[in-house]
MDAnalysis code that builds the backbone (N, CA, C; Angstrom):
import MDAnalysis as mda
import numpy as np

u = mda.Universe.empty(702, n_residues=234, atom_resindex=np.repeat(np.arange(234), 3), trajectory=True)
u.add_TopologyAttr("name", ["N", "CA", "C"] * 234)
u.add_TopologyAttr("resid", np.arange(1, 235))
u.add_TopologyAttr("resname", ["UNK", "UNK", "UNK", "UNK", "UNK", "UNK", "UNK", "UNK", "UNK", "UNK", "UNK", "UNK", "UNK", "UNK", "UNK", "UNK", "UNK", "UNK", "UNK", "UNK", "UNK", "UNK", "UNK", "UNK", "UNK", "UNK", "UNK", "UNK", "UNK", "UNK", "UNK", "UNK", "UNK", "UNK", "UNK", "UNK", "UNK", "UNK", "UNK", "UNK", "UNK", "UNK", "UNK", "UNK", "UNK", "UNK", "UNK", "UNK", "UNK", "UNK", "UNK", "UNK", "UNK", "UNK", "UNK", "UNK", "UNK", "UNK", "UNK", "UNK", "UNK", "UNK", "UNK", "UNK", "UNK", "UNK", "UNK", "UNK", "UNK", "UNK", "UNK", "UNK", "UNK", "UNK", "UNK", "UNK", "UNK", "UNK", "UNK", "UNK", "UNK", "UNK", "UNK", "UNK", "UNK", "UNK", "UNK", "UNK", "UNK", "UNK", "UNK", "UNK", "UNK", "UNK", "UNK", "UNK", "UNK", "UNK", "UNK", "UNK", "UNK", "UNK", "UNK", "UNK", "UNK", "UNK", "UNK", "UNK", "UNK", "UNK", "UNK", "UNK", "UNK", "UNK", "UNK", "UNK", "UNK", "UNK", "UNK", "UNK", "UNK", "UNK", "UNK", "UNK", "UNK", "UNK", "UNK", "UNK", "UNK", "UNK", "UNK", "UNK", "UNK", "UNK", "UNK", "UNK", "UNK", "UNK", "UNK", "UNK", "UNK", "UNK", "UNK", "UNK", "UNK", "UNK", "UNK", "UNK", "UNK", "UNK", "UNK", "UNK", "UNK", "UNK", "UNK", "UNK", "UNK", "UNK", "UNK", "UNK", "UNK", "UNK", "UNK", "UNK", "UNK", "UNK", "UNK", "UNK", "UNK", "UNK", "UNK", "UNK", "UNK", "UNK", "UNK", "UNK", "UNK", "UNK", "UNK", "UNK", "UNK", "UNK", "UNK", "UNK", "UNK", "UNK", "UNK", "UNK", "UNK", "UNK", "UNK", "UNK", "UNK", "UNK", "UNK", "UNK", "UNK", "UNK", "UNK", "UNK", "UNK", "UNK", "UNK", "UNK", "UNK", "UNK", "UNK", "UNK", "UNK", "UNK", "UNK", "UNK", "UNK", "UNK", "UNK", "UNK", "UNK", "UNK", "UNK", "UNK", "UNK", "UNK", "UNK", "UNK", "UNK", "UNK", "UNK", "UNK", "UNK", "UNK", "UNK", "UNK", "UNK", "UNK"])
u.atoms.positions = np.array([
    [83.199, 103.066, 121.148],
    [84.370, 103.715, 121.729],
    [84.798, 104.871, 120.833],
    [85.348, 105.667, 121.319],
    [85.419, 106.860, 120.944],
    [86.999, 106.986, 120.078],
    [86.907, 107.217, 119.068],
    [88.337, 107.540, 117.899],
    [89.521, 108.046, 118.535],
    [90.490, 108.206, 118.737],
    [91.314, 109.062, 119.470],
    [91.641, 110.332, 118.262],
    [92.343, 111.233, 118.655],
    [93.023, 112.516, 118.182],
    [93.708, 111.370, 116.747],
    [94.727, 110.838, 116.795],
    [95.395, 110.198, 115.967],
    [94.634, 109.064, 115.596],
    [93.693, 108.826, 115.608],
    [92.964, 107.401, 114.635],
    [92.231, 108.163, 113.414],
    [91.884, 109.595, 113.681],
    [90.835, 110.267, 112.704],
    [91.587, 110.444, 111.830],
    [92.313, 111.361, 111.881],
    [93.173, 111.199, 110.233],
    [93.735, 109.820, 109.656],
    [94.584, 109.014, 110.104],
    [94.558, 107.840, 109.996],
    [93.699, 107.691, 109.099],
    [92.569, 107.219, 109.508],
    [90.922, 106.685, 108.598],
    [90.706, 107.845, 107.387],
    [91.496, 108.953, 107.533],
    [90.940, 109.932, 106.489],
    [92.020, 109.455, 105.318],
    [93.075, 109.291, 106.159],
    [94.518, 108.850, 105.396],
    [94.388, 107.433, 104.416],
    [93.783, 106.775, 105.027],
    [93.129, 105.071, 104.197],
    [92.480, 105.236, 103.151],
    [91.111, 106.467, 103.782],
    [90.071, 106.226, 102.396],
    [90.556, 106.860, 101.378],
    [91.997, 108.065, 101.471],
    [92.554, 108.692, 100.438],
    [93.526, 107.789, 99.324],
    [94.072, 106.956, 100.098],
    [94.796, 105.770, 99.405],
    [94.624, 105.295, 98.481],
    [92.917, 104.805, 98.723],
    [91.986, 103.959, 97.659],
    [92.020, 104.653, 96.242],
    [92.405, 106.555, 96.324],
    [92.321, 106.769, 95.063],
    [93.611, 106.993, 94.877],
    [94.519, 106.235, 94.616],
    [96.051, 105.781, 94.451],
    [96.882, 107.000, 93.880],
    [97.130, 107.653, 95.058],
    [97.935, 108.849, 94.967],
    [99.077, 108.104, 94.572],
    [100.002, 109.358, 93.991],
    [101.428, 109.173, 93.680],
    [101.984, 109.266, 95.335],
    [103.683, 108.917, 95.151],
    [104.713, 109.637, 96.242],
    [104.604, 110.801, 96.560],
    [104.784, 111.181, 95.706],
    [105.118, 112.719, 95.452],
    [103.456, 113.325, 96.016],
    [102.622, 112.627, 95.749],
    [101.099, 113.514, 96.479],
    [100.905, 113.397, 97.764],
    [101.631, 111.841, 98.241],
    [101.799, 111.636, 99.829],
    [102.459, 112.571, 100.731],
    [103.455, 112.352, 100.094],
    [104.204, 113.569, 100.638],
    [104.113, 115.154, 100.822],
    [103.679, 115.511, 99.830],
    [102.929, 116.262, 99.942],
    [101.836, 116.170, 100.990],
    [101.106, 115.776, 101.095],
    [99.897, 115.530, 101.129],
    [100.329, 115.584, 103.125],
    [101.196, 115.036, 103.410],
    [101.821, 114.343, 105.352],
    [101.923, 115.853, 105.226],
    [102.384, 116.847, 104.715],
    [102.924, 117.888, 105.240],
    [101.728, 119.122, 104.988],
    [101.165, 119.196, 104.438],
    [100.360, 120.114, 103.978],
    [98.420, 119.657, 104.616],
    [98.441, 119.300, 104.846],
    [97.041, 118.664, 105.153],
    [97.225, 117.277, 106.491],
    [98.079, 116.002, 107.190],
    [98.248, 115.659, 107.885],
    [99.149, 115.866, 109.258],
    [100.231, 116.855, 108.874],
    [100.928, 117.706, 109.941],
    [101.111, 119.099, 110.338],
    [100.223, 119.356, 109.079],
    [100.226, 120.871, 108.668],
    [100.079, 121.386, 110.268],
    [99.114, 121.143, 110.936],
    [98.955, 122.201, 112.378],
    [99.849, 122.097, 113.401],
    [101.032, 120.911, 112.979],
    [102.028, 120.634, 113.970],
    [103.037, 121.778, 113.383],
    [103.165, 122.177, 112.191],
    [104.535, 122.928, 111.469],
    [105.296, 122.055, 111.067],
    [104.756, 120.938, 110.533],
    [105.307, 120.285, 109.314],
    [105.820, 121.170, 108.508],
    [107.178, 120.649, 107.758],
    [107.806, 121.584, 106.523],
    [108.076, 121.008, 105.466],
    [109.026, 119.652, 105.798],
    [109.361, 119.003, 104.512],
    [108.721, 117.586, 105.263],
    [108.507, 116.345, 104.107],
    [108.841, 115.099, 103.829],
    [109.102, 114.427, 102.816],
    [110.110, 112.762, 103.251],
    [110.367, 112.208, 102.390],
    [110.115, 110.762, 102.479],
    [110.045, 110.218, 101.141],
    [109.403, 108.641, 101.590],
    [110.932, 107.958, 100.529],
    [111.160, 106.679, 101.256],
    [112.173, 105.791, 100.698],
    [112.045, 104.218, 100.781],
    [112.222, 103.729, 99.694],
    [112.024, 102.504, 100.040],
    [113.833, 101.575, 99.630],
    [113.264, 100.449, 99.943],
    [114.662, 99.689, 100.281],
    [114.813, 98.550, 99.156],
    [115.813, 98.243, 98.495],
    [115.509, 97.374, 97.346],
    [116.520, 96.295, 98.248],
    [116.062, 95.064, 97.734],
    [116.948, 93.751, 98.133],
    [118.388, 93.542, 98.213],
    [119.201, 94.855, 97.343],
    [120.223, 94.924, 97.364],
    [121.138, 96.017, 98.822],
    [120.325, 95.899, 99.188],
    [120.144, 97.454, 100.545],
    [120.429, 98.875, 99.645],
    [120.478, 98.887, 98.506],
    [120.214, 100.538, 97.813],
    [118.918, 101.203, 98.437],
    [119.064, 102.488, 98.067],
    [117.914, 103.168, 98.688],
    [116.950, 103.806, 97.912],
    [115.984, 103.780, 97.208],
    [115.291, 104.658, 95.953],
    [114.410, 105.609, 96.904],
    [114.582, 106.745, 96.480],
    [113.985, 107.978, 97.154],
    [112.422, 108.021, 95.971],
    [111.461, 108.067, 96.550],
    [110.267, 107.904, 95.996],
    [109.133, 108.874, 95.939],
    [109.933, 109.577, 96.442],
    [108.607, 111.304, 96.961],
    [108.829, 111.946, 98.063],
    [109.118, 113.473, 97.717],
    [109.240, 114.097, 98.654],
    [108.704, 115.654, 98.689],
    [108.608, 116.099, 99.734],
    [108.131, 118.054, 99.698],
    [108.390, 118.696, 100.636],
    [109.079, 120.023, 100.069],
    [109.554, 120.931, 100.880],
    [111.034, 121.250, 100.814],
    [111.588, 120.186, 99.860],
    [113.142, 120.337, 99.923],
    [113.444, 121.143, 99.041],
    [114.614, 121.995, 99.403],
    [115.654, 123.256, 97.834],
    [115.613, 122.287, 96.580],
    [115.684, 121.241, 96.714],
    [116.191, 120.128, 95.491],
    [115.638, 118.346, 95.679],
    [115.081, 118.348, 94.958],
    [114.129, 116.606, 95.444],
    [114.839, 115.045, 95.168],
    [115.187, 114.719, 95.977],
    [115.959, 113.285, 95.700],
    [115.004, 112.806, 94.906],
    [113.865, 112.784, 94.700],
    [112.860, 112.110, 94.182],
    [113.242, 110.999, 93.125],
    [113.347, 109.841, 92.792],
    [113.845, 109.244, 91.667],
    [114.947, 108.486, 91.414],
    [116.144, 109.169, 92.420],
    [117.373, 108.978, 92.565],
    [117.575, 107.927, 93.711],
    [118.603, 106.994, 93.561],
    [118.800, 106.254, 94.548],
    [120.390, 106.079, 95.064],
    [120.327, 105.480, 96.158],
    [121.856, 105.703, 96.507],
    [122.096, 104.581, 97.413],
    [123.620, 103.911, 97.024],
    [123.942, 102.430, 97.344],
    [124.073, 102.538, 98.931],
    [123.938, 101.087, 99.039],
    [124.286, 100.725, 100.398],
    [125.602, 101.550, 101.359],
    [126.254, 101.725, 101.001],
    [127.553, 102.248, 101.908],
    [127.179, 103.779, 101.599],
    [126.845, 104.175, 100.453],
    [126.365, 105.630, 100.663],
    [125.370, 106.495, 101.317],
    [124.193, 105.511, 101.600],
    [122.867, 106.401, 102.327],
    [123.625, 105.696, 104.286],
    [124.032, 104.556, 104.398],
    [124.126, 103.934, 105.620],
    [125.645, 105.028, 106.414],
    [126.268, 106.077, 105.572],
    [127.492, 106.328, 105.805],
    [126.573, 108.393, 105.968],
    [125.824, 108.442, 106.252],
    [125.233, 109.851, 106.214],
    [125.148, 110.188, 107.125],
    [125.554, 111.461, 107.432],
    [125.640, 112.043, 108.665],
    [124.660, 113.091, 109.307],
    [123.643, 113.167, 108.485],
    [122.819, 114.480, 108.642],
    [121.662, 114.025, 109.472],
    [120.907, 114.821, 109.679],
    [119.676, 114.894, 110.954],
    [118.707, 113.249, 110.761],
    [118.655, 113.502, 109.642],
    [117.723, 112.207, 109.230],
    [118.446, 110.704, 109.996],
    [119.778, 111.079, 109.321],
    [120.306, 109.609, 109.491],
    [120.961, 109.276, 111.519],
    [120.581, 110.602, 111.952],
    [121.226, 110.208, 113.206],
    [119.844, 109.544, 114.379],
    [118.523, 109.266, 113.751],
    [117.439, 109.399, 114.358],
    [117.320, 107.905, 114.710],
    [116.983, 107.246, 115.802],
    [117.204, 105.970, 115.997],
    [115.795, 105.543, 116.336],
    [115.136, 104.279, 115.775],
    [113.936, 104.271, 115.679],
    [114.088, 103.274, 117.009],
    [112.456, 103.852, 117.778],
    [112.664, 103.231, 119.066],
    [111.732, 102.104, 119.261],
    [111.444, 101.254, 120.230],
    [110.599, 100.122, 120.456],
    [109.131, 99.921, 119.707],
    [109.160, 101.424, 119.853],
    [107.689, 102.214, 119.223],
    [107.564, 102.081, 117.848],
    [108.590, 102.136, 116.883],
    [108.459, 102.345, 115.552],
    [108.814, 103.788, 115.115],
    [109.451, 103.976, 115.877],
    [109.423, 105.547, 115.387],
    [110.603, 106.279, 116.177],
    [111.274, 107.168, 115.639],
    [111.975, 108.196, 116.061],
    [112.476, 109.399, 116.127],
    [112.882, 110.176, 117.155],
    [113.295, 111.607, 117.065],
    [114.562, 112.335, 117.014],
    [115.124, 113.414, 116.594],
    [116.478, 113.892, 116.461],
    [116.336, 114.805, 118.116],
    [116.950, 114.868, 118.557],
    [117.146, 115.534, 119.898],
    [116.449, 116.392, 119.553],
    [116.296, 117.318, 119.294],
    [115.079, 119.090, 119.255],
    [113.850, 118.721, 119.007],
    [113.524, 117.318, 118.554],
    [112.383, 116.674, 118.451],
    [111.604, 117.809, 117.574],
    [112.092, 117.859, 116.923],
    [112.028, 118.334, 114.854],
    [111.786, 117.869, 113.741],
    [112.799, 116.031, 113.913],
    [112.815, 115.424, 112.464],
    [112.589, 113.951, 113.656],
    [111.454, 113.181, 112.966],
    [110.935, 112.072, 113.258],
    [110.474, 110.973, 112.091],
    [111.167, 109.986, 112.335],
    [111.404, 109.186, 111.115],
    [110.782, 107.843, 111.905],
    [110.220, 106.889, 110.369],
    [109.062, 105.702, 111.160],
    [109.595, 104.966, 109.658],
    [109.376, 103.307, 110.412],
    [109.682, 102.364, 108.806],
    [108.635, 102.040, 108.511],
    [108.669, 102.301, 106.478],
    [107.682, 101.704, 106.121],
    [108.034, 99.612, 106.312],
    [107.017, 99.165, 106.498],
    [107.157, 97.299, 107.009],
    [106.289, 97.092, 106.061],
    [106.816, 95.772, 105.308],
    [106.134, 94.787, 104.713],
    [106.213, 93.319, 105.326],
    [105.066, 92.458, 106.105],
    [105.723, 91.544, 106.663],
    [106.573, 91.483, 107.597],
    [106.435, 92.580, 108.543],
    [107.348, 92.853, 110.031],
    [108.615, 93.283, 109.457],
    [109.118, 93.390, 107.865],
    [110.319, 93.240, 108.069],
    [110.660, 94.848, 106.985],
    [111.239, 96.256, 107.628],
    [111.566, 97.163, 107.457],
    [112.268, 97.744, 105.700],
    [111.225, 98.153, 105.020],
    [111.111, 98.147, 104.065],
    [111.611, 99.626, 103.508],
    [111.790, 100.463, 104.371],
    [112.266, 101.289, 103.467],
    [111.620, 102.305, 104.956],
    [111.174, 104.061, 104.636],
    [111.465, 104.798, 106.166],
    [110.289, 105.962, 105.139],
    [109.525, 106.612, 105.812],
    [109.149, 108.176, 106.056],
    [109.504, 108.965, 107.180],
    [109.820, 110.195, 106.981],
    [110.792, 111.379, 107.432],
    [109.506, 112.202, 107.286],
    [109.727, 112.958, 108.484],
    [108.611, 114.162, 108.078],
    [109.508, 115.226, 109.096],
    [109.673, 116.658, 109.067],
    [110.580, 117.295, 109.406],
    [109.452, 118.820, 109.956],
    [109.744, 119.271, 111.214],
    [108.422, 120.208, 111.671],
    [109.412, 121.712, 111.906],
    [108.765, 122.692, 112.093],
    [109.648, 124.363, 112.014],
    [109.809, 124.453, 113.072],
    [109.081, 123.497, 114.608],
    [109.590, 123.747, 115.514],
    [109.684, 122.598, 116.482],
    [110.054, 122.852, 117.251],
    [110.031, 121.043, 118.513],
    [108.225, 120.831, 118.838],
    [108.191, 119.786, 118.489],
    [106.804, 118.940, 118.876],
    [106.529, 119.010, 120.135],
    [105.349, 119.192, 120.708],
    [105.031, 119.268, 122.294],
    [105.012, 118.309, 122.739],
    [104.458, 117.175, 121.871],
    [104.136, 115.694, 122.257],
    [104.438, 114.873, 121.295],
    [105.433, 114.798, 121.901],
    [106.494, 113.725, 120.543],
    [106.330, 112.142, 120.705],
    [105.512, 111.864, 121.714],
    [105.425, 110.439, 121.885],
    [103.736, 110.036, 120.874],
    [103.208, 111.005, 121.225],
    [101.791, 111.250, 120.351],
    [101.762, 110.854, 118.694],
    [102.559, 111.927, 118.320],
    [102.829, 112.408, 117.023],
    [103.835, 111.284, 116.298],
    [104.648, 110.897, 117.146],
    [105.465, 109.981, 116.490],
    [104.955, 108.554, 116.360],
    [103.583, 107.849, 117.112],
    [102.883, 106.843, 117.387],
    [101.931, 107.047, 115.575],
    [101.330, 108.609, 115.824],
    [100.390, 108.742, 114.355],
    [101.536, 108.753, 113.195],
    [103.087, 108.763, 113.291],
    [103.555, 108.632, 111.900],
    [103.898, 107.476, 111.857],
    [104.254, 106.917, 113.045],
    [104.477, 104.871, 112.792],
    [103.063, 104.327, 112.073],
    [101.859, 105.088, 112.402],
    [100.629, 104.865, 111.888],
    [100.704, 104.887, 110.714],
    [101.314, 105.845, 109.833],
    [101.067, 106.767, 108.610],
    [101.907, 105.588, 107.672],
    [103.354, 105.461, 108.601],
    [104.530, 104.563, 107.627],
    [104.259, 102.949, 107.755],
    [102.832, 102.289, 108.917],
    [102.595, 101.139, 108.780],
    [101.561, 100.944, 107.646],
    [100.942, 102.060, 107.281],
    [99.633, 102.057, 106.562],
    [100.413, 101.990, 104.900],
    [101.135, 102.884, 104.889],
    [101.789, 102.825, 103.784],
    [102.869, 101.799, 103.165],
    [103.256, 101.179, 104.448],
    [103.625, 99.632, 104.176],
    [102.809, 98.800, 103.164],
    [101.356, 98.936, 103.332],
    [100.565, 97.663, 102.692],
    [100.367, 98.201, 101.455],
    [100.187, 99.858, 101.508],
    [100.239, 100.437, 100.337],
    [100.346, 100.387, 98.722],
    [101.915, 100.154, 99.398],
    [103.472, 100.433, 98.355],
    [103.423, 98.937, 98.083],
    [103.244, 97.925, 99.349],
    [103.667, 96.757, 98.708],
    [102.550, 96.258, 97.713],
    [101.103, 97.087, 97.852],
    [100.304, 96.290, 96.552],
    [100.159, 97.083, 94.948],
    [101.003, 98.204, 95.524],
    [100.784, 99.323, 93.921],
    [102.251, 98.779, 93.538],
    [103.607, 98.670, 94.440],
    [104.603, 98.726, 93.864],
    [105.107, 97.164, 93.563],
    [106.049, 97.205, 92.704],
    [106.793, 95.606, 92.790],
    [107.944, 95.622, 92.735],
    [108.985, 96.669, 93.440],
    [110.546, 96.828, 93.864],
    [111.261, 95.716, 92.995],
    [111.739, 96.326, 91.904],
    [112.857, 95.394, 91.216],
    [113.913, 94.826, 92.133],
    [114.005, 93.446, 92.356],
    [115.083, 93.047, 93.241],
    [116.843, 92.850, 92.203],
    [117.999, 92.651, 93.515],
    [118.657, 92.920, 92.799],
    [119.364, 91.634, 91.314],
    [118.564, 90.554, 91.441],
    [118.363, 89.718, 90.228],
    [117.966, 89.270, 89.433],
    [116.657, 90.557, 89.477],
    [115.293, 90.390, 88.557],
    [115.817, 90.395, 87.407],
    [116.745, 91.508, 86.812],
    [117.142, 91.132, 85.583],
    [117.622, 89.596, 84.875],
    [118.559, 88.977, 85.726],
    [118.576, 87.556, 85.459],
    [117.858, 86.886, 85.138],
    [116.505, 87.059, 86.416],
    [115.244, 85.853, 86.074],
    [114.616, 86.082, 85.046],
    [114.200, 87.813, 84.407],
    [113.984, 88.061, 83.112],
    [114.652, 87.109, 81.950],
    [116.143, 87.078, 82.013],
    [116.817, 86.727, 81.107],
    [116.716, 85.150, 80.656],
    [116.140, 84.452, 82.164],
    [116.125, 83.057, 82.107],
    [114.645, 83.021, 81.134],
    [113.987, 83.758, 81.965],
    [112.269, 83.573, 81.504],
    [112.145, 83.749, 80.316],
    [113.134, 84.579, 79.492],
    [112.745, 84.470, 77.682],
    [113.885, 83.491, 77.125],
    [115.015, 83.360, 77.446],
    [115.759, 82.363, 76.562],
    [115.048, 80.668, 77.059],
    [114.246, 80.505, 78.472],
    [114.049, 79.105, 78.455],
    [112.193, 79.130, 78.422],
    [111.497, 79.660, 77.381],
    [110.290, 79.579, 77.159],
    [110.087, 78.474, 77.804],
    [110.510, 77.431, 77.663],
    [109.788, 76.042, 77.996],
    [109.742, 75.900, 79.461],
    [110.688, 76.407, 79.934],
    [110.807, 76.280, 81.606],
    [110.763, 77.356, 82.325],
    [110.206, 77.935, 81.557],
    [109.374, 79.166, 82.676],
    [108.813, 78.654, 83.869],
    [107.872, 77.537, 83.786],
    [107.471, 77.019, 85.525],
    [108.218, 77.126, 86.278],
    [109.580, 76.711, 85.914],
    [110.456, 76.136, 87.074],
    [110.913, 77.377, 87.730],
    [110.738, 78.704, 87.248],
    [110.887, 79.714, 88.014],
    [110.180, 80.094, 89.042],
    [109.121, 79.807, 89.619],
    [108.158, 79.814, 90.047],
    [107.854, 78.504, 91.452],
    [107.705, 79.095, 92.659],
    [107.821, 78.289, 93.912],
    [106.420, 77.301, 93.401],
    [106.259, 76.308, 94.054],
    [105.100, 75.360, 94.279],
    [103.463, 76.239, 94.412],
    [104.280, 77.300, 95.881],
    [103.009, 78.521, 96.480],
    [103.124, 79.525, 95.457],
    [103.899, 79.922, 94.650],
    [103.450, 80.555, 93.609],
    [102.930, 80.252, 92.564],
    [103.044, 79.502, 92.095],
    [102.371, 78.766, 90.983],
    [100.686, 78.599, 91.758],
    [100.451, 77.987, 92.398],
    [99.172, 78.105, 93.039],
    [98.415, 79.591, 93.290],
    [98.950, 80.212, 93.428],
    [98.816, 81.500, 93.501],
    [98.362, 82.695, 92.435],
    [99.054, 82.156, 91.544],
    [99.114, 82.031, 90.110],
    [97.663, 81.855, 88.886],
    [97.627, 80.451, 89.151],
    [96.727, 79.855, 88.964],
    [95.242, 80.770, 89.773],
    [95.239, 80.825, 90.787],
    [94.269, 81.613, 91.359],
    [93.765, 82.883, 91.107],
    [94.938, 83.761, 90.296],
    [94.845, 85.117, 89.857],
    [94.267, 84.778, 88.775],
    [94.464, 83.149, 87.618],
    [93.904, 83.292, 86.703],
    [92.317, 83.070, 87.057],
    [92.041, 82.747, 87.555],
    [90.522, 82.130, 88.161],
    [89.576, 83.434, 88.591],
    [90.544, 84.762, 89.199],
    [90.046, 85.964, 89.500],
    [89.855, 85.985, 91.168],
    [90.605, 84.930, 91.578],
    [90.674, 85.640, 93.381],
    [91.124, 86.563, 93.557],
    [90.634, 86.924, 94.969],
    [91.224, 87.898, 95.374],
    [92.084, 87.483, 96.640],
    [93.163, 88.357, 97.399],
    [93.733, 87.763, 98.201],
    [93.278, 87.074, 99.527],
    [92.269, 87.960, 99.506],
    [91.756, 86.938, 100.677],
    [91.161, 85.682, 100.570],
    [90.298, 85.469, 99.521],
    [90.184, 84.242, 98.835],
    [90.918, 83.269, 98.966],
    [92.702, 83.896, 98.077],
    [93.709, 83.141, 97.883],
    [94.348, 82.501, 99.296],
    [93.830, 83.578, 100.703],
    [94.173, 83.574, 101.744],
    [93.545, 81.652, 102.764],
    [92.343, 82.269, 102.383],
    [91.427, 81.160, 103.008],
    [91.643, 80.173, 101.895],
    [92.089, 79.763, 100.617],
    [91.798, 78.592, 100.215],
    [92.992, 77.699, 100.119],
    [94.231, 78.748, 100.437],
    [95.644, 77.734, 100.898],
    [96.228, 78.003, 101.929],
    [95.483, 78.316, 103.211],
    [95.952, 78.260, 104.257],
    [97.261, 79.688, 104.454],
    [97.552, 80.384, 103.829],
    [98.166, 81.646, 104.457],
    [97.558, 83.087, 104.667],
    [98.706, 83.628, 105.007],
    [98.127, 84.766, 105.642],
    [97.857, 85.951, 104.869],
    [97.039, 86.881, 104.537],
    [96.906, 87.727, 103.269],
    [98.255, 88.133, 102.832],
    [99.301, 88.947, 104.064],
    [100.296, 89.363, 103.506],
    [101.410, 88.603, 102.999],
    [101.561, 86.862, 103.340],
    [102.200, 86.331, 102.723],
    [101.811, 86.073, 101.429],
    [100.507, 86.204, 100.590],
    [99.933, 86.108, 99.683],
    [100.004, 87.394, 99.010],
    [100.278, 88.738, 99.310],
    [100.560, 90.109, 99.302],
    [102.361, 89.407, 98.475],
    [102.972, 89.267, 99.321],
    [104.661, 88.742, 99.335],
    [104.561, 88.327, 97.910],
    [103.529, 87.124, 98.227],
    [104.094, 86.231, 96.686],
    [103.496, 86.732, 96.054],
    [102.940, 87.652, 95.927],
    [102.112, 88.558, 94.478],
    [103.035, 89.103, 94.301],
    [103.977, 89.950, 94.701],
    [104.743, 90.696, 94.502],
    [105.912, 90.130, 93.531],
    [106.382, 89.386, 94.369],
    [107.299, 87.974, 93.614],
    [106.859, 87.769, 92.462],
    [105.871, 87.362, 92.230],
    [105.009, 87.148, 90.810],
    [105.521, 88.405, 89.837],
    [104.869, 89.303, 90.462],
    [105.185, 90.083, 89.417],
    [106.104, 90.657, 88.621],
    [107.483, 90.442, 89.976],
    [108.628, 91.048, 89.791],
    [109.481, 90.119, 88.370],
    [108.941, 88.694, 88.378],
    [109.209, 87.306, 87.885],
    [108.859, 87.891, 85.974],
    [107.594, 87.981, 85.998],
    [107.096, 88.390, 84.797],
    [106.853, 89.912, 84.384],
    [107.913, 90.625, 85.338],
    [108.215, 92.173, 84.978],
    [106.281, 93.163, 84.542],
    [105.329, 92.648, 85.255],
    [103.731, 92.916, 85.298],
    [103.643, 93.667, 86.604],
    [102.563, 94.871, 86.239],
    [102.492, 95.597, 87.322],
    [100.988, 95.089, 88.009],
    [100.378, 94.079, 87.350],
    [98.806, 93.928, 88.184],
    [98.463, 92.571, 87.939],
    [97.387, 92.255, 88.463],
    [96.802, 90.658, 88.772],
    [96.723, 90.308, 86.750],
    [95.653, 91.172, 86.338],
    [95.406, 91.000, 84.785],
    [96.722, 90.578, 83.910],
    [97.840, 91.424, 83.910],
    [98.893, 91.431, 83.039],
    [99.673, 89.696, 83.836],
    [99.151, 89.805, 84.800],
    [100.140, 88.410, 85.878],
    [99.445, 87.153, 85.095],
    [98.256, 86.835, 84.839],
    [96.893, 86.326, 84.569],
    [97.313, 86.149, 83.011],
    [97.369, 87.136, 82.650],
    [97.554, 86.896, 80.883],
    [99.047, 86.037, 80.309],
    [99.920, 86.913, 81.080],
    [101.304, 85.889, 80.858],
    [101.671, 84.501, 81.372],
    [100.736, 84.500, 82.247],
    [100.192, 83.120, 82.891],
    [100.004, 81.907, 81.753],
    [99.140, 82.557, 81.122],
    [98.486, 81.663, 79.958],
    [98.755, 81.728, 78.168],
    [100.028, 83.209, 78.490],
    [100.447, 83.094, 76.986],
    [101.436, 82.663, 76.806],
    [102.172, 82.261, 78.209],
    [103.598, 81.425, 78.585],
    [103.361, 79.652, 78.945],
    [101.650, 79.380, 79.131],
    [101.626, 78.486, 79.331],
    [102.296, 77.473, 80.754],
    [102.264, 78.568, 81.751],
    [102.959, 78.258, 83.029],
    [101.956, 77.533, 83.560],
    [100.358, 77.312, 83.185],
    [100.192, 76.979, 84.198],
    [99.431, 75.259, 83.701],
])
């Protein structure tokens, strides 16, 4: 069967992933090379921390770059500008009336993780098209973010605090399925492995990696693996 218009970049968009661009290159990257022939101008990528704050994570084309900066719950949810009036539809995706600025959530686990914005110089001809390939762009980048990034939640500092004053009970921080999980990273699975040998689903195994890491402040399986066994958790 034959690729459609919007599956080809897509697939060009995946195999670019693998060499783990920054934000800031994505973004780039949606506007200059993936929308470029639509009149793409600016984009921005955001993700959502547990506390509903907003961390702005990469963007291009703007006078001045949120990039870095984040902004609380009542402040990004209380905005009045083009971005924030865009209502995402059944589809995953949405448009500002001039069908200009079209915004899609990044999802981890069905559940809306944060948004890409991509903003064009003129109204889209086929906005049902275009807005289907950026729900594409912001589902792909869902699985992304959730395996490069590990979003400080808003009580990670705590569990830090528990995890070095109670050396001894470090386990007990740690679910039943994480600890198993755990254990498995020390062994050198991989998630799908981890997938098929306790019965869940990769991305709930995606979830609790994340968890993991956020737990022992580690950005990868190795550093997860080593504190594993120099904490004696397992």
């Amino acid at each position: 069967m034959a690729l459609s218009a919007t599956q080809v970049p897509i697939l060009k968009f995946i195999e670019w992933l693998t060499y783990k661009p920054s934000a800031a290159e994505i973004a780039r990257g949606l506007v200059l090379e993936y929308f470029a022939d639509l009149g793409a101008t600016k984009s921005r990528l955001a993700l959502l921390h547990e506390d509903d704050s907003l961390h702005y994570i990469g963007d291009y084309g703007w006078e001045s770059t949120l990039a870095g900066t984040k902004q609380e719950s009542a402040q990004w949810r209380s905005r009045t500008d083009e971005i924030a009036k865009i209502k995402i539809s059944a589809n995953h995706f949405g448009w500002n009336d001039e069908k200009t600025v079209c915004g899609a959530p990044i999802r981890e686990c069905g559940t809306s993780q944060g948004s890409v914005v991509i903003i064009f110089d003129r109204p889209v001809a086929d906005p049902e098209e275009v807005g289907m390939a950026i729900a594409s762009f912001a589902l792909t980048l869902g699985f992304y973010f959730c395996s490069t990034m590990a979003k400080p939640s808003a009580g990670s500092g705590q569990v830090r605090a528990r995890l070095n004053e109670n050396p001894g009970k470090t386990k007990e921080l740690f679910s039943q399925r994480q600890l198993s999980i755990l254990q498995g990273m020390v062994e050198g699975k991989t998630n799908h492995e981890l997938a098929t040998d306790l019965g869940f689903s990769v991305s709930t195994i995606r979830h609790e990696t994340m968890r993991i890491y956020q737990i022992l402040e580690v950005s990868d399986r190795r550093e997860a693996a080593r504190e594993a066994l120099d904490r004696k958790i397992l």
